[in-house]
C-alpha positions in Angstrom: 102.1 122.9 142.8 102.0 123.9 139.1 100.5 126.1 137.4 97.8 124.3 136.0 96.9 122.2 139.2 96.7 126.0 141.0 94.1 127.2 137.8 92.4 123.7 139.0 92.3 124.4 142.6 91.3 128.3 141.6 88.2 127.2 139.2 86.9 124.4 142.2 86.8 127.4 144.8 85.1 129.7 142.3 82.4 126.6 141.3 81.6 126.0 144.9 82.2 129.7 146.6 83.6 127.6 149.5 87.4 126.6 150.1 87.0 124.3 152.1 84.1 122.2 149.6 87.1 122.8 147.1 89.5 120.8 149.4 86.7 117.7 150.0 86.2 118.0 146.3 90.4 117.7 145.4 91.3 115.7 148.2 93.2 118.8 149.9 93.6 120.5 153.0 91.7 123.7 152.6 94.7 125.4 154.0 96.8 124.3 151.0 94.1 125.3 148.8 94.2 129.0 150.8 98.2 128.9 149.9 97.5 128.1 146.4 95.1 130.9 145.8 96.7 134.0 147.2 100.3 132.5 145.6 97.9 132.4 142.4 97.0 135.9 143.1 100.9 137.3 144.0 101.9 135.7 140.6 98.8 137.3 138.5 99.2 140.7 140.4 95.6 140.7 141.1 92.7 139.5 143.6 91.1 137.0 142.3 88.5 136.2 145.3 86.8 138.4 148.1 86.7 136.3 151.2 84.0 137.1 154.0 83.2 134.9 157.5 79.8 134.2 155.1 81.3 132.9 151.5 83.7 133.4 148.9 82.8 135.2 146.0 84.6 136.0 142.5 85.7 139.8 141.8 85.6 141.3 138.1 89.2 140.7 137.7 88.4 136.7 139.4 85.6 136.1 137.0 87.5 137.5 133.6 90.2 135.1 134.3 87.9 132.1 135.0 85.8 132.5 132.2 89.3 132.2 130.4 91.2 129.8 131.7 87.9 127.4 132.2 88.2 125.9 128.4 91.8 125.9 128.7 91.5 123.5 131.4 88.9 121.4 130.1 91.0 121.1 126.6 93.7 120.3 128.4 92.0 117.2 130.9 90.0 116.1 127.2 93.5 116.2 125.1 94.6 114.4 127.9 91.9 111.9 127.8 91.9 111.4 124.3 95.2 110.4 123.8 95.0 107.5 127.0 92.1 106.5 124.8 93.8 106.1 121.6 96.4 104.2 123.1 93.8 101.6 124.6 95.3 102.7 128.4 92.8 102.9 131.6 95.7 104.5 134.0 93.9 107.2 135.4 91.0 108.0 138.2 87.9 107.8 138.5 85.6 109.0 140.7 82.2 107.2 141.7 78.7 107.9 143.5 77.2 104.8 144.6 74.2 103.9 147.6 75.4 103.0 150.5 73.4 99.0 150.8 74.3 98.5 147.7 78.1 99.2 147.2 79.2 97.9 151.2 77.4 94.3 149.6 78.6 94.4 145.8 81.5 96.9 145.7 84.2 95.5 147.6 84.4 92.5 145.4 84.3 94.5 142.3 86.8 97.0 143.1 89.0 94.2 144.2 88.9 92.2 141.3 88.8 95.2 139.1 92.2 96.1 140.9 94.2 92.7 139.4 93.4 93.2 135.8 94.1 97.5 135.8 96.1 97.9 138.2 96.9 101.2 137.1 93.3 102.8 137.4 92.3 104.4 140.8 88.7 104.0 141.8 87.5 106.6 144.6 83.8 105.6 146.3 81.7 107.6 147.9 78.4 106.1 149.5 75.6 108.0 150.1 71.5 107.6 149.3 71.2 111.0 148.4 71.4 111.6 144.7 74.1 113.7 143.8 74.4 116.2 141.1 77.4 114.5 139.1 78.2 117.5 137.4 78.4 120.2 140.3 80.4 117.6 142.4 82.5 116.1 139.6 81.3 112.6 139.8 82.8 110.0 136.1 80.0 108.0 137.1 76.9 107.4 139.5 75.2 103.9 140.3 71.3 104.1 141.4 68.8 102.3 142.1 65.9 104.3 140.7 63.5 104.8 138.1 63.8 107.1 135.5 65.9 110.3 135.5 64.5 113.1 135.8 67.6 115.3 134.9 67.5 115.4 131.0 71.3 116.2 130.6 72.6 112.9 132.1 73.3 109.8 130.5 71.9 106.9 132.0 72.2 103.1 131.2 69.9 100.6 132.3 71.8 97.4 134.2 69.1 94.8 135.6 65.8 95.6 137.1 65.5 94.9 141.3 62.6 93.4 142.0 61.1 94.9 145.9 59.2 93.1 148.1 56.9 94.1 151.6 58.8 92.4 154.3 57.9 92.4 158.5 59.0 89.9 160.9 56.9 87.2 161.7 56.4 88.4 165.5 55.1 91.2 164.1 52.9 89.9 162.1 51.8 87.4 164.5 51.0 90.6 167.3 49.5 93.1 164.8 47.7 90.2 161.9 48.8 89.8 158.4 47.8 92.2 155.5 45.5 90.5 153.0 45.0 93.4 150.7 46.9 96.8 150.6 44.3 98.6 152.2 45.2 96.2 155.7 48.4 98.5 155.4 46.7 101.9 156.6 46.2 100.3 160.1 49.9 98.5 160.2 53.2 100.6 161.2 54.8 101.0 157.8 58.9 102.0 157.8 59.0 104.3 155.1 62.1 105.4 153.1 62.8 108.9 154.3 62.7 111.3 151.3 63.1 114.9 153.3 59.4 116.1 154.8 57.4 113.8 151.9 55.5 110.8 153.1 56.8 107.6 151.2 53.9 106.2 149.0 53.6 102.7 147.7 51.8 101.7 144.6 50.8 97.9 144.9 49.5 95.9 142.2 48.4 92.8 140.5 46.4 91.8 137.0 43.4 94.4 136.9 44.0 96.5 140.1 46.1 98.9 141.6 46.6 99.8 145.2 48.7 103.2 146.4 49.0 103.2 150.6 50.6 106.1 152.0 53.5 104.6 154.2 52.6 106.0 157.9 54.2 105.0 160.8 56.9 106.2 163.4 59.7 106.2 161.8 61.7 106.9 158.5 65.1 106.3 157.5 67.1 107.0 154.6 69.3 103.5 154.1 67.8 100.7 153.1 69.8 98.1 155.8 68.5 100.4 158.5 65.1 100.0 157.2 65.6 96.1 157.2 67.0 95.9 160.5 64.3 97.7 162.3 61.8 95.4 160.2 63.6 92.4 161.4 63.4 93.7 164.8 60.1 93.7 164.5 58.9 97.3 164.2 56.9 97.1 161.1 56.9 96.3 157.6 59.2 98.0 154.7 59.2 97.6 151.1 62.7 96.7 150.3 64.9 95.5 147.3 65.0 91.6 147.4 69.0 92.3 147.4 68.5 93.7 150.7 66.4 91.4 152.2 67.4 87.9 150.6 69.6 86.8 153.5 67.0 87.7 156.4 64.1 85.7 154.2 66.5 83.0 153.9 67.2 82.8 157.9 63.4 83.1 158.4 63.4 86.5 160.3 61.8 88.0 157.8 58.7 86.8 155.6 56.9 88.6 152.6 54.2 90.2 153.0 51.3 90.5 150.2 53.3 88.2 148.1 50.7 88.6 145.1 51.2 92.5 144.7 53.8 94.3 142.5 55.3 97.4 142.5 57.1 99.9 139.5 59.7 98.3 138.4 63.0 100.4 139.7 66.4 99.4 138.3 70.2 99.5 138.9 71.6 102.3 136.5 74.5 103.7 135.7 74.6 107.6 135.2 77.6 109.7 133.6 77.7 113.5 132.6 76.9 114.6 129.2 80.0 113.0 127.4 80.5 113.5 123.7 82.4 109.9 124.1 82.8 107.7 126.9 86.7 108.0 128.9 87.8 104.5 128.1 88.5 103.4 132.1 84.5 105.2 132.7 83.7 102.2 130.0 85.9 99.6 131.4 84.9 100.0 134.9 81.0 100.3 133.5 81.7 97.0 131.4 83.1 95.4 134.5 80.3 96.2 137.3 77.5 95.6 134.8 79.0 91.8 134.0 80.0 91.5 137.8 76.6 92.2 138.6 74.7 90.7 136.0 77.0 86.9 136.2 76.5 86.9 140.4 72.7 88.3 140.8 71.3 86.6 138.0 73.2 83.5 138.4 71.3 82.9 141.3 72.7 84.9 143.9 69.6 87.6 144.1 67.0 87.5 141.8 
């Protein structure tokens, strides 16, 4: 490994205190990343990192040479950025965040047919609900399905709203009776999108009211095709995105419910750290998904 990939590996351990987060975080094993601190060390003469059963922690000596080889390494990754950029070239990587119903239905396709016309750019997905913090975990870009940020240092640009609906299956609604206002819900099991301890609330509305129903019921997930499953199954009703739901409404196991109420409108964003300029491949794969998804949803495939 070279020098500069080892001051790579070095600064990863001493962002995350953990070799082994360092590893996930540079595809590694975290014994190669142990070998390429301590020969780091035997070439600098010096400990850069105490290591306990607990955590790994950065000396004086550890911390002087981070806070000066840091810049370095960023000046190096934007010089080398820069110049792909002026030469119009996507060959590179790039690392994406994206939820987990959302990129097993849409992602495949895109990354596929992203793949035949730059062949040269690597796309590396990782799918989870939660929302990650792009900058501590190094993420070029993040796709959400959300309202707002609330994290003032991101960029964010706005894609296509997704329109959410109450779903439950019609056995269930035939055993337990049909909602005719909101309040109906507070005596209904309601599957709630689990958000850590915090019960899910829904605000429902149409012209000249508003409605919020505290989602209460047995159980709580944190995927959306969970959610839908269980509804279809017949354990209760779940406000989902139509994406979500479209196929089972079209097979007739599930029905809306409260068809006349809305909800906030929540879109499909993308979010990129605080970039003085976008990396040309970020843009191009951006440009791509957001035509992708804009020429199959709104040409009729989910509305």
């Amino acid at each position: 490994m070279g020098e500069v990939e080892a001051i790579r590996t070095f600064l990863a351990v001493a962002q995350h205190s953990s070799f082994s987060a360092a590893a996930r975080l540079l595809g590694m094993t975290a014994a190669s990343v142990t070998r390429t601190i301590s020969a780091l060390e035997e070439q600098l003469g010096v400990q850069l990192l105490l290591r306990t059963t607990r955590k790994v922690s950065l000396t004086s000596a550890g911390a002087a040479y981070a806070a000066r080889v840091a810049p370095l390494v960023e000046g190096l990754a934007r010089a080398a950025e820069e110049t792909r950029d002026l030469q119009k070239v996507t060959a590179g990587s790039i690392r994406v965040s994206a939820p987990m119903s959302l990129g097993l239905k849409v992602l495949p396709t895109v990354l596929s047919q992203f793949a035949i016309i730059h062949p040269k750019t690597s796309v590396a997905i990782e799918l989870s609900d939660r929302f990650v913090d792009i900058l501590d975990e190094n993420y070029d870009l993040a796709i959400r399905i959300s309202g707002p940020p609330t994290d003032k240092s991101t960029i964010w640009r706005k894609i296509r709203p997704v329109p959410r609906l109450l779903v439950a299956s019609p056995s269930y609604l035939a055993k337990h009776g049909t909602p005719k206002l909101p309040e109906d819900l507070a005596t209904l099991e309601c599957l709630s999108y689990h958000d850590h301890s915090k019960t899910e609330t829904w605000e429902l509305s149409r012209p000249g009211q508003t409605r919020t129903v505290d989602a209460r019921g047995r159980f709580s997930i944190n995927n959306g095709d969970f959610l839908c499953r269980l509804a279809a199954a017949g354990e209760g009703i779940a406000l989902l995105p139509r994406f979500i739901v479209e196929d089972d409404l079209r097979a007739g196991t599930l029905v809306e419910v409260l068809p006349g109420w809305t909800t906030p409108e929540i879109w499909l964003t993308l979010y990129y750290p605080p970039y003085e300029q976008l990396p040309l491949r970020v843009a191009t794969f951006s440009d791509f998904f957001e035509a992708f998804v804009k020429e199959s949803w709104d040409g009729g495939q989910s509305s």
